[in-house]
C-alpha positions as CSV (number, residue, x, y, z in Angstrom):
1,X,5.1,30.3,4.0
2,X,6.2,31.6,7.3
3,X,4.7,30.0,10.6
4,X,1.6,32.0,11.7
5,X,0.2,29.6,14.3
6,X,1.3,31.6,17.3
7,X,-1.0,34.7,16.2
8,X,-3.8,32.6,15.2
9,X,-6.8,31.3,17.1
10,X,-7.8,27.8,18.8
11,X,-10.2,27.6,16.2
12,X,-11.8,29.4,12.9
13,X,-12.8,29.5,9.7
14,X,-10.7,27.9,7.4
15,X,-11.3,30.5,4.6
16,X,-11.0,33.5,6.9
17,X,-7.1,32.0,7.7
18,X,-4.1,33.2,6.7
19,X,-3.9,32.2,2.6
20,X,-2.0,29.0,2.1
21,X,-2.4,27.6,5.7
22,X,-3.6,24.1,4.5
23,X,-1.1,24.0,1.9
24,X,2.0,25.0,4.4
25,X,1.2,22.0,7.0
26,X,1.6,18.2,6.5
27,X,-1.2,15.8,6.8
28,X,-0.5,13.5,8.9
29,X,-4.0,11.5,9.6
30,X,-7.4,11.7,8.4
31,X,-10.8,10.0,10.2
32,X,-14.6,10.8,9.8
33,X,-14.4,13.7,7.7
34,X,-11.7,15.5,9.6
35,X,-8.0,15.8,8.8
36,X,-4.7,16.1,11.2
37,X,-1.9,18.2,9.9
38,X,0.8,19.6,11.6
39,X,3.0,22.9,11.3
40,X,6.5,22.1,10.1
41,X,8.1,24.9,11.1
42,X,6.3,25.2,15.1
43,X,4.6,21.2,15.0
44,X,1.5,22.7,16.3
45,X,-1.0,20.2,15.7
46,X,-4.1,21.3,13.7
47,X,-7.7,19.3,13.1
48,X,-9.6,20.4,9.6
49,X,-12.2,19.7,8.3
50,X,-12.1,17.6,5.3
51,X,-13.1,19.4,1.9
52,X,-16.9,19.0,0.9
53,X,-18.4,21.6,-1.3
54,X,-21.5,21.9,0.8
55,X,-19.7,22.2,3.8
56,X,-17.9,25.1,5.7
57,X,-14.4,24.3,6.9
58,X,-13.3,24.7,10.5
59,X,-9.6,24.4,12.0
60,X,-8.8,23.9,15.2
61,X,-5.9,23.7,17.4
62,X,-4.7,20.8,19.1
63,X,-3.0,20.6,22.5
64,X,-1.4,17.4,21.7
65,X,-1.3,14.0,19.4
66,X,-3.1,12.4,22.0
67,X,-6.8,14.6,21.5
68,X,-6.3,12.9,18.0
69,X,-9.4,12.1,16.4
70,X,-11.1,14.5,16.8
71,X,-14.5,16.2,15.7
72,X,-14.3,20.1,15.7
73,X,-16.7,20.3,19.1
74,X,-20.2,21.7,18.2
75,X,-20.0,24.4,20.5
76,X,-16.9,25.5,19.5
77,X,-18.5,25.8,15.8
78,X,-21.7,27.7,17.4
79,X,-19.2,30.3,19.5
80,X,-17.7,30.9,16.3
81,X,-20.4,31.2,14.3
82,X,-22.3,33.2,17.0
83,X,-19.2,36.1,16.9
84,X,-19.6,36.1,13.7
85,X,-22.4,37.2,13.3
86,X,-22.0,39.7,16.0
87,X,-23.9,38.5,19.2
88,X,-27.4,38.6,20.1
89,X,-29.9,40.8,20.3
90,X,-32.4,42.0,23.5
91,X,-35.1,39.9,21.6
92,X,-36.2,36.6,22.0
93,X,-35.9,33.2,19.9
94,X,-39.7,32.7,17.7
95,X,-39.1,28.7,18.3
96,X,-41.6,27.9,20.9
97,X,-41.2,27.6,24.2
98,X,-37.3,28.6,23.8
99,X,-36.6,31.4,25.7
100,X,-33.3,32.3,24.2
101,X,-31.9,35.5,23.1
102,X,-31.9,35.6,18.9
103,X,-28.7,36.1,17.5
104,X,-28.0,39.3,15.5
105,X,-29.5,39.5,12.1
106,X,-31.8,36.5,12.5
107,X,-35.3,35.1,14.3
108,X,-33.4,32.0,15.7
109,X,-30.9,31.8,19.0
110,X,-27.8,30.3,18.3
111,X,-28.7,26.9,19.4
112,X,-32.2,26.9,16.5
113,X,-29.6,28.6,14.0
114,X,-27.2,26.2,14.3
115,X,-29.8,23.2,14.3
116,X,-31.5,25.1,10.9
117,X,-27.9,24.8,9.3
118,X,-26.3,28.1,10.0
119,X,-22.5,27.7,10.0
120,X,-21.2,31.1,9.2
C-alpha cells in the first residue's frame, strides 16, 4: 500500500480511512485499549484504538514517540463526531439548565451527545 499519511488528518475515523491503513503500519506498542503503529514507508506515528465490537475506532496522529501512551483526547473524539454530523443548529440543548446549542439532527449538544454514547 502506498503511504497516505501526508493527505490524511490528525485524527478520524478508522473506518472512514483509506482501506488497508491498519494493515500497512507496524504495531509497535499497545496500553489501555489503544494501539501504537507506525508508517513504514514515512514513520509517522499513529495511536488506534484497539478493536472491540461495540466500540468505534479512532486514529490519531502523533507528533512524536514521546506523546506515547496515549488516549485519543475526548475532545478531539467530540470535534470529530460534532463535524460529522454537520454542526449545530440555532436551537438549544432540552438537558436542563444547559444552554448549549443542539447538534444537527439531534435534541442533545455535543457535550450531552457525547455523554449519551454518541461517537459517530
Amino acid at each position: 500500500m502506498k503511504c497516505e499519511c501526508a493527505s490524511l488528518p490528525e485524527i478520524f475515523y478508522l473506518s472512514e480511512g483509506p482501506e488497508g491503513f491498519e494493515g500497512s503500519l507496524k504495531l509497535l506498542d499497545g496500553k489501555d485499549w489503544v494501539n501504537l503503529y507506525e508508517c513504514p514507508e514515512c514513520g509517522t506515528l499513529w495511536a488506534i484504538d484497539a478493536w472491540d465490537k461495540y466500540r468505534v475506532r479512532f486514529a490519531m496522529r502523533l507528533g512524536s514517540r514521546e506523546a506515547w501512551p496515549t488516549i485519543i483526547p475526548v475532545e478531539e473524539q467530540k470535534e470529530l463526531l460534532l463535524a460529522s454530523r454537520g454542526g449545530t443548529t440555532d436551537e438549544m440543548c432540552i438537558w436542563e439548565d444547559c444552554g448549549k446549542h443542539r447538534v444537527k439532527g439531534v435534541v442533545y449538544c455535543i457535550d450531552h451527545l457525547y455523554e449519551a454514547g454518541a461517537r459517530e
